[in-house]
C-alpha positions as CSV (number, residue, x, y, z in Angstrom):
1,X,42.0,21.5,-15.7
2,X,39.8,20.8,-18.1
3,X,37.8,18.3,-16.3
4,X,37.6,20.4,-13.7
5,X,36.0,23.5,-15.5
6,X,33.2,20.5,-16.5
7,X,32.8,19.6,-13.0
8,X,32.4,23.0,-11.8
9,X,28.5,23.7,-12.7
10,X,27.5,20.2,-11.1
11,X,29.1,21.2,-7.6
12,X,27.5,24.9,-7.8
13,X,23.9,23.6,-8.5
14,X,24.8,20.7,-5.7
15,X,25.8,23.5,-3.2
16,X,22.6,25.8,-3.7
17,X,20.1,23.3,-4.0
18,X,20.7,20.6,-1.3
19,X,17.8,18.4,-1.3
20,X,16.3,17.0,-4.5
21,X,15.0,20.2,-7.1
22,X,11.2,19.9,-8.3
23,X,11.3,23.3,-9.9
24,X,10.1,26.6,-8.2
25,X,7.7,26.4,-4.8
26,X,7.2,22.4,-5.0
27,X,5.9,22.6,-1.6
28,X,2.5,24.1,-3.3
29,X,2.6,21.9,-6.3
30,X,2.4,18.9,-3.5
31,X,0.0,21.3,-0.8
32,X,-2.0,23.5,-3.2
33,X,-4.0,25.1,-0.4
34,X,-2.3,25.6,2.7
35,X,-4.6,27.7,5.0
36,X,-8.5,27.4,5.9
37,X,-10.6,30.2,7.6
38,X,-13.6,28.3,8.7
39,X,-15.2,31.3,9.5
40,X,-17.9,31.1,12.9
41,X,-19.1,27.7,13.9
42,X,-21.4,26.8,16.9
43,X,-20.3,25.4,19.8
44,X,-20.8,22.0,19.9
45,X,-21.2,21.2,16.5
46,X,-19.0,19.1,14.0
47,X,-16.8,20.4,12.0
48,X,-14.5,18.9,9.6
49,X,-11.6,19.9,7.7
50,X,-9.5,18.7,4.8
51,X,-6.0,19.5,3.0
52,X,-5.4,17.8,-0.4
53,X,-2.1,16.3,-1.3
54,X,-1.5,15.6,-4.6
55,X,2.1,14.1,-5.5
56,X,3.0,15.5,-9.6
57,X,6.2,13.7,-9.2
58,X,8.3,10.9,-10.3
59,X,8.6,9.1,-7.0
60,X,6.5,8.4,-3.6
61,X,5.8,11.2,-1.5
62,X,5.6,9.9,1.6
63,X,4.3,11.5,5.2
64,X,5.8,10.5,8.3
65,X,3.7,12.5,10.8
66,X,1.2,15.4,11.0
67,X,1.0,17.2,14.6
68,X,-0.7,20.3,16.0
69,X,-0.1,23.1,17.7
70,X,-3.5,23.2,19.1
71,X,-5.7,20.7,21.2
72,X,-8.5,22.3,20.0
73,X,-8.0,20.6,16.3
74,X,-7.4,16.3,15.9
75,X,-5.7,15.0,12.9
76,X,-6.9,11.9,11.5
77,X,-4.2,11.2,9.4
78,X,-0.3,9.7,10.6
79,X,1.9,8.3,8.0
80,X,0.8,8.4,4.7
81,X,2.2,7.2,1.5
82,X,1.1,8.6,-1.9
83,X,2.2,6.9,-5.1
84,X,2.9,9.3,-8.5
85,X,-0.3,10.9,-9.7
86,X,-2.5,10.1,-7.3
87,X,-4.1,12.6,-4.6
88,X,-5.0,12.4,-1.2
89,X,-5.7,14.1,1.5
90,X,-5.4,15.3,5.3
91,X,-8.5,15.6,7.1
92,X,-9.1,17.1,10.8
93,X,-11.6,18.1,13.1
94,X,-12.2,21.5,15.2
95,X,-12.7,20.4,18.9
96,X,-15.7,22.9,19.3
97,X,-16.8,21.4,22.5
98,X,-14.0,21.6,25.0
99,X,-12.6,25.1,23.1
100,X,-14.1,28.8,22.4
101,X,-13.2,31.5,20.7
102,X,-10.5,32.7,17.8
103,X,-8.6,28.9,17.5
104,X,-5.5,29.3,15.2
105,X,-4.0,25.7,14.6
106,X,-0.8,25.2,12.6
107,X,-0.5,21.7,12.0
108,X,3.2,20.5,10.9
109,X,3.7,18.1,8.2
110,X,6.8,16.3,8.4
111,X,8.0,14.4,5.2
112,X,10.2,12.0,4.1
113,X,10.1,11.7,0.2
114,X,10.4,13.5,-2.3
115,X,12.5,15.6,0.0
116,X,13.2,15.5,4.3
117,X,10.8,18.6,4.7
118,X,8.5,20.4,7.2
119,X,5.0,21.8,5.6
120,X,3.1,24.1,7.9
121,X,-0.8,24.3,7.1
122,X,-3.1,26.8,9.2
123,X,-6.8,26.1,10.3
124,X,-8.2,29.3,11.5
125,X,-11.9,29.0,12.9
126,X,-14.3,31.3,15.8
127,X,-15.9,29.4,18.0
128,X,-18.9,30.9,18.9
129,X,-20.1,30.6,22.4
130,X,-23.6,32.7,22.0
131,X,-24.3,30.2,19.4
132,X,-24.8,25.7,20.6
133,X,-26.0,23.5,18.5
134,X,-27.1,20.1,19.5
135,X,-26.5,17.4,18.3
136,X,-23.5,18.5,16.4
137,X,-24.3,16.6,13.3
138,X,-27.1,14.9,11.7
139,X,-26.4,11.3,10.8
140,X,-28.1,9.0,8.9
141,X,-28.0,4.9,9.9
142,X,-29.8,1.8,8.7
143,X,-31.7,4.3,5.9
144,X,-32.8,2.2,2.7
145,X,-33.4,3.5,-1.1
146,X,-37.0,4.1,-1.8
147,X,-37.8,6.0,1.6
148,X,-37.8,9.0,3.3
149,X,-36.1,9.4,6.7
150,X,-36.1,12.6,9.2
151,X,-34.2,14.0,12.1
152,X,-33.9,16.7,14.3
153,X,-31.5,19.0,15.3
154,X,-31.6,22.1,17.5
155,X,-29.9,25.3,16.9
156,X,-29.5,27.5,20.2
157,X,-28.9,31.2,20.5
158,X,-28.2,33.1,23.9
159,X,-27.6,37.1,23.7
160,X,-28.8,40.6,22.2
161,X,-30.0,40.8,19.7
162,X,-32.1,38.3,19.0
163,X,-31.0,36.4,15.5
164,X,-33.4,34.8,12.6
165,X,-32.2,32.2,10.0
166,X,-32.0,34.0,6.8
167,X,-31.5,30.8,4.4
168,X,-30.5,27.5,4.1
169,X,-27.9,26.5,1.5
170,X,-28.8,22.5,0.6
171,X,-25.7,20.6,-1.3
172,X,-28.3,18.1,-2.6
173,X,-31.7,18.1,-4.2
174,X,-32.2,15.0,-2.1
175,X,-31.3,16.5,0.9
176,X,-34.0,19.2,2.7
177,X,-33.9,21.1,5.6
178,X,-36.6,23.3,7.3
179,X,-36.4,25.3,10.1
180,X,-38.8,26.9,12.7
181,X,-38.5,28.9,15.8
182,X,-39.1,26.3,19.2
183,X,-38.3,29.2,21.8
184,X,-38.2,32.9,22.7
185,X,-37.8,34.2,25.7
186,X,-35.8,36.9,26.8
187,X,-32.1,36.8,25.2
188,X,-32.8,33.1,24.0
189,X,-33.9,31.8,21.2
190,X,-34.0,28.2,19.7
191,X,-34.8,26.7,16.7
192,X,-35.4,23.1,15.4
193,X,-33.9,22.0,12.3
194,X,-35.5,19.1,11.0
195,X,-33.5,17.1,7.9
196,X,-34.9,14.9,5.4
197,X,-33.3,12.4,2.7
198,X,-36.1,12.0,-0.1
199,X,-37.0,8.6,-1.0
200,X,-34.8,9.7,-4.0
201,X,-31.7,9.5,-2.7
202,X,-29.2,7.2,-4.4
203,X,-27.4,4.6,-2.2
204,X,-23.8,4.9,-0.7
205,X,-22.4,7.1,1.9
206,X,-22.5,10.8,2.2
207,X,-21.1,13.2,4.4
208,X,-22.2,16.7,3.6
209,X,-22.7,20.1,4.7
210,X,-25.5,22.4,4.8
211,X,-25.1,26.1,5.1
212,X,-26.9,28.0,7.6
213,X,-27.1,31.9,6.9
214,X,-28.5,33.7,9.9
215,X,-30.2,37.1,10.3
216,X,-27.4,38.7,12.4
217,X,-27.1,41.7,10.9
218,X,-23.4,40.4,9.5
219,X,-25.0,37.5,7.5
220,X,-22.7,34.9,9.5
221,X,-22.8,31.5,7.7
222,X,-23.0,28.5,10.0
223,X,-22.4,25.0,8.5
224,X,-24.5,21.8,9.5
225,X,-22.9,18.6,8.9
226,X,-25.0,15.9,7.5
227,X,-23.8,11.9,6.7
228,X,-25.1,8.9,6.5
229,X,-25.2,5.2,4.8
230,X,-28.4,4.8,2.6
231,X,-28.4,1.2,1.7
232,X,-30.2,-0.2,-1.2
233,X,-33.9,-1.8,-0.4
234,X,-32.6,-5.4,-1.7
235,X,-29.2,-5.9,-1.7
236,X,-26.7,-8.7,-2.5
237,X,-23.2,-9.7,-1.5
238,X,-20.8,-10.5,-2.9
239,X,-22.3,-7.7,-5.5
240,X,-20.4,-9.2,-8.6
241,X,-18.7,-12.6,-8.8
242,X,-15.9,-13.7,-10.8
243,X,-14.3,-17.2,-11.2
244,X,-11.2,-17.8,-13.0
245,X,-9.7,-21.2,-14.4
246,X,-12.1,-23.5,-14.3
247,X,-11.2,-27.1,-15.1
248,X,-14.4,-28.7,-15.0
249,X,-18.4,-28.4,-15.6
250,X,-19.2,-29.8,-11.6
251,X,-21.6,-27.3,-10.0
252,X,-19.3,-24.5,-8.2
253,X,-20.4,-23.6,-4.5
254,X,-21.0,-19.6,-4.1
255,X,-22.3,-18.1,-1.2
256,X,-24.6,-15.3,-1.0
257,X,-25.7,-13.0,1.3
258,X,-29.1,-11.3,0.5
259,X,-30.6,-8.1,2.7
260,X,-33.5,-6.2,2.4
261,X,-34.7,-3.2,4.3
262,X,-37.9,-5.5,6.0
263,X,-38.4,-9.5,6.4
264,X,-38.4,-11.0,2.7
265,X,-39.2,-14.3,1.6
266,X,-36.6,-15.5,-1.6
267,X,-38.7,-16.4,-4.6
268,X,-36.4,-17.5,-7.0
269,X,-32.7,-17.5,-8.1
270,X,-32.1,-17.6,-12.0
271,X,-29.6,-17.5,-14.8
272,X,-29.8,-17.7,-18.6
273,X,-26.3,-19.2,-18.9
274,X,-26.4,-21.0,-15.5
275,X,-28.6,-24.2,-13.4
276,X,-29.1,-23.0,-9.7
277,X,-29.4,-25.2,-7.4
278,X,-30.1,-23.7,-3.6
279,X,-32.5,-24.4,-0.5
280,X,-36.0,-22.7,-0.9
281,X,-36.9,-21.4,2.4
282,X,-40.7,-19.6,2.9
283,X,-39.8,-17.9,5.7
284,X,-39.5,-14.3,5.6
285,X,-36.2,-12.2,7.5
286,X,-34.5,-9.3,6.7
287,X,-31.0,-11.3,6.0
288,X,-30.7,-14.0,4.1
289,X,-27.6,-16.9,3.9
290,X,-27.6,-18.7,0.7
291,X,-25.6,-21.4,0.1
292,X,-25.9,-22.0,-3.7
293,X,-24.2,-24.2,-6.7
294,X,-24.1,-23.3,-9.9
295,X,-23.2,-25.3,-13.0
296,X,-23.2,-23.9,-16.9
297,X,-26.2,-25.0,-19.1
298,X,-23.7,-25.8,-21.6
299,X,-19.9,-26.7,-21.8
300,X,-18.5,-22.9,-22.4
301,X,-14.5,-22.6,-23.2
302,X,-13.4,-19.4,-22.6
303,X,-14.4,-16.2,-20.9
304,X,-18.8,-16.4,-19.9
305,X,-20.4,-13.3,-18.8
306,X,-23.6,-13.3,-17.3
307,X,-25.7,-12.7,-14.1
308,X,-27.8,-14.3,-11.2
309,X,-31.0,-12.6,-10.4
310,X,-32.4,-12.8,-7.2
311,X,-36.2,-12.1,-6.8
312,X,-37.6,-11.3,-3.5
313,X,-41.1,-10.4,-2.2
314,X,-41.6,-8.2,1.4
315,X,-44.2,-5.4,1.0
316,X,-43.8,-5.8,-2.6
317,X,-41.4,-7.6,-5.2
318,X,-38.2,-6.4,-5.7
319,X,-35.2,-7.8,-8.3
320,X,-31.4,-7.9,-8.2
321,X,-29.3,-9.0,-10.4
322,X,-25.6,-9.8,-9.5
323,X,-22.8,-10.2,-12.8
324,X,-20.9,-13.1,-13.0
325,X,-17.9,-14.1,-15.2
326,X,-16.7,-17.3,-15.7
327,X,-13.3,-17.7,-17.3
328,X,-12.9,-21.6,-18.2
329,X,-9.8,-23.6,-19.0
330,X,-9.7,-24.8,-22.3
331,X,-10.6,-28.5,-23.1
332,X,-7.7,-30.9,-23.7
């Protein structure tokens, strides 16, 4: 009887909480936002969405599939797995070409781990069809540190009354946007958005949005999307190198990969720590292939930290330098 009396709690909490417990509302501890108004958007124009999931617990949380109620909205995530204390994220996009209107997409969430559950997330948008903008999106390719790029955009406007642009909202100092009216004439009005990367911008990819805040009378915010890859003026692959046990002091064959943003001639390849031996070449290409070998200036044990530095002359002379460690076997 006794043992029964001890068993009793157990089988209660095991009846009234079937799947695993996490503690009050897990599903918002795992989805902390769970509904998007995207407010107006163009027709025509990009736009992109995105749910974080963040996993606070002790195991996996793994997503089996995502689907939509809606064609109007794609999901770009399937399965997912998330390991303990990490974060990720589901991202989508509003069809805004093919659809119009008040679009509200429930997109279902199926999971396996931590529990077998459904998660429903909502994605409410107005697709404007008095408003087109095209292109959708602004991107950015085969743009270089040190340089300013532009590009156009056209923002179109069909209806009464006539609207203005009020402001622009920039997420970056590096990023501008002016506008300027291209057209009038009865109902329609267009205007061309031209968007500029300063020659400050700092290299990697971007993908981010500019606000748009037009003179509507309701103040209605449109959002741009701007991305792009902005790759350094002279750059090197692999970008660091590391070699581990090595036995011996013969030179060690590397291979680099050198581009610059115009035709550059290679002027030298040194090393404080290292002898380089490559193939001078005086021709002058944007991409270089550079067999090298390498051998220490001195017999090192241990771990060697240093770097190779390219130098390279186009319109002017530019310098890299790549780190290197070396982690050598120790003598017998």
């Amino acid at each position: 009887m006794k043992f029964w009396i001890l068993l009793l709690p157990a089988l209660i909490a095991s009846m009234l909480c079937p799947r695993p417990c996490f503690g009050q509302k897990w599903e918002e501890r795992a989805f902390p936002i769970q509904s998007l108004d995207l407010g107006d958007v163009a027709k025509g124009s990009t736009v992109e969405f995105s749910f974080p999931v963040v996993n606070s617990f002790d195991s996996e949380l793994i997503i089996d599939s995502i689907d939509s109620n809606c064609g109007c909205t794609a999901v770009h995530t399937g399965q997912m797995t998330i390991a303990p204390g990490e974060t990720s994220e589901i991202q989508g996009e509003i069809n805004t070409e093919a659809y119009s209107g008040r679009r509200k997409a429930i997109l279902t969430v199926r999971l396996r781990s931590p529990a077998a559950q459904e998660i429903r997330l909502r994605v409410d948008s107005f697709i404007r069809t008095d408003l087109v903008l095209y292109p959708g999106s602004i991107h950015f390719s085969d743009a270089f540190t040190g340089k300013a790029y532009t590009k156009k955009t056209t923002l179109m406007h069909a209806g009464s009354p006539p609207i203005g642009i009020k402001s622009i909202e920039l997420p970056r100092a590096w990023i501008r946007c002016m506008h300027r009216e291209s057209f009038r004439e009865g109902d329609k009005t267009n205007f061309d958005l031209e968007v500029t990367i300063a020659d400050d911008a700092p290299a990697g990819d971007f993908r981010e949005i500019i606000n748009l805040t037009l003179d509507d009378g309701k103040n209605t915010v449109l959002p741009l999307m701007v991305s792009g890859i902005i790759a350094r003026e002279l750059s090197i692959s692999p970008r660091s190198i590391f070699l581990s046990s090595i036995a011996t002091t013969d030179p060690i064959k590397i291979n680099l990969v050198v581009i610059g943003r115009e035709p550059i001639k290679i002027d030298s390849i040194t090393s404080e720590d290292w002898t380089v031996e490559y193939d001078a070449t005086k021709s002058q290409k944007r991409t270089h292939l550079l067999p090298i070998k390498i051998s220490p200036n001195q017999k090192p044990a241990g771990k060697l930290s240093s770097a190779l530095r390219i130098q390279a002359t186009g319109s002017k002379t530019w310098i890299i330098d790549t780190p290197i460690t070396a982690v050598f076997q120790p003598a017998e």
